[in-house]
N, C-alpha and C positions, 0 to 999 in steps of 0.2 A: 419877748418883745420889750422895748424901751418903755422910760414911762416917759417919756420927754417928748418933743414935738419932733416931724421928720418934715424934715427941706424936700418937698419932691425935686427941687432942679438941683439938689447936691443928691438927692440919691442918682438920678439920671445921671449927672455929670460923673458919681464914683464909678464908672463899669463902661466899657465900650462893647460888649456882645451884643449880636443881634439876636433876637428871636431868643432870648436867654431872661426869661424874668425875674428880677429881684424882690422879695418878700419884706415890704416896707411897714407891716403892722397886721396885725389878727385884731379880728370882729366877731368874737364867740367861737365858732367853728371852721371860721372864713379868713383867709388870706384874702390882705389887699396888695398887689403886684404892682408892681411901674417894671415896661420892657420899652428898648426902642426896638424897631421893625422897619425892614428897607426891603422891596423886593415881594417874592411870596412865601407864603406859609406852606401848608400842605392839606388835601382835602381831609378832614378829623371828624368825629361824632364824639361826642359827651354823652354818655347814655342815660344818667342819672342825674345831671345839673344842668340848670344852665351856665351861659358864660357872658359878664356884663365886660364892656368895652367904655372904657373913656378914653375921649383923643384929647390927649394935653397941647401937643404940636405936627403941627403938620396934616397930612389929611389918609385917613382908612378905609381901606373900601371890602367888607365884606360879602363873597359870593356862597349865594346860599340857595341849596339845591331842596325846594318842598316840595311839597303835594298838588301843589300847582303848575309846576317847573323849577327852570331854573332864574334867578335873578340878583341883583348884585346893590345892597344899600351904600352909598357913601355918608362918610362918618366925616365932617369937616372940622379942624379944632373946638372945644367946650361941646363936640356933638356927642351923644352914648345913643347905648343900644344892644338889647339882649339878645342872644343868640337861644332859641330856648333848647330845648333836653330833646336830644333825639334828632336834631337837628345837621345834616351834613354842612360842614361851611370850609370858607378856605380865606383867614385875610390876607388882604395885599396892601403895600403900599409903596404904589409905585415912585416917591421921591422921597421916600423915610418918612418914617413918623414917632413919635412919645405915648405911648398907650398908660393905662392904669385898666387894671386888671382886678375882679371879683369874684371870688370861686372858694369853695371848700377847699379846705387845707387838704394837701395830698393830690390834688387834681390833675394828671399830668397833661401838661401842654398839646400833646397827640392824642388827648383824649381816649376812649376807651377801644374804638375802631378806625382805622385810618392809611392813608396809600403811603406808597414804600418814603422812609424818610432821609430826605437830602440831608446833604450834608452840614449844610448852613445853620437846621435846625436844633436849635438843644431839647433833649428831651427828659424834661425836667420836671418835677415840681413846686419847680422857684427853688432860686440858691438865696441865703441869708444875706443882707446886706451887709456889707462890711463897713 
């Protein structure tokens, strides 16, 4: 990782993938990710961590399946919000969005249990920023 400060809107602006997160700095253990996201993801489980969400632009909406039911929180830009461990979820965003992303290093985006994966999705665990 750099030792220098990172532009989040030049890392956004260096990458046009969707659903392909960029690896903008480590925090001990932790990747911190900037993706943008248009559309939907795929239903996923994290078995072992959770998954923090910041909307930088635009707005997110994840549907998440508990012990309760099923229900759906939206994320409007400066919103966050953890997904915790164990938890089935699927984000969407129906008119694009700027996410930032916080998870252990290695954590693949499909998580550790997950439904068949489109083709939109990268399944990754974060590409380095270039």
């Amino acid at each position: 990782m750099t030792s220098e400060p990172v532009s989040l809107a030049h890392a956004l602006a260096s990458f046009d993938d969707l659903w392909s997160p960029r690896i903008v700095t480590a925090v001990n253990d932790y990747d911190v990710r900037v993706a943008k996201v248009d559309g939907e993801h795929l239903w996923h489980v994290h078995d072992h961590t959770d998954e923090f969400f910041l909307v930088l632009e635009g707005e997110l909406r994840i549907a998440l399946r508990e012990a309760a039911g099923e229900r759906t929180v939206v994320l409007p830009k400066g919103s966050v919000f953890t997904v915790p461990r164990g938890t089935e979820h699927k984000p969407v965003a129906p008119a694009g969005a700027s996410i930032l992303l916080f998870e252990p290093t290695g954590t693949s985006t499909v998580g550790d249990r997950h439904d068949d994966i489109p083709d939109h999705v990268d399944v990754t665990t974060g590409h380095t920023l270039s």
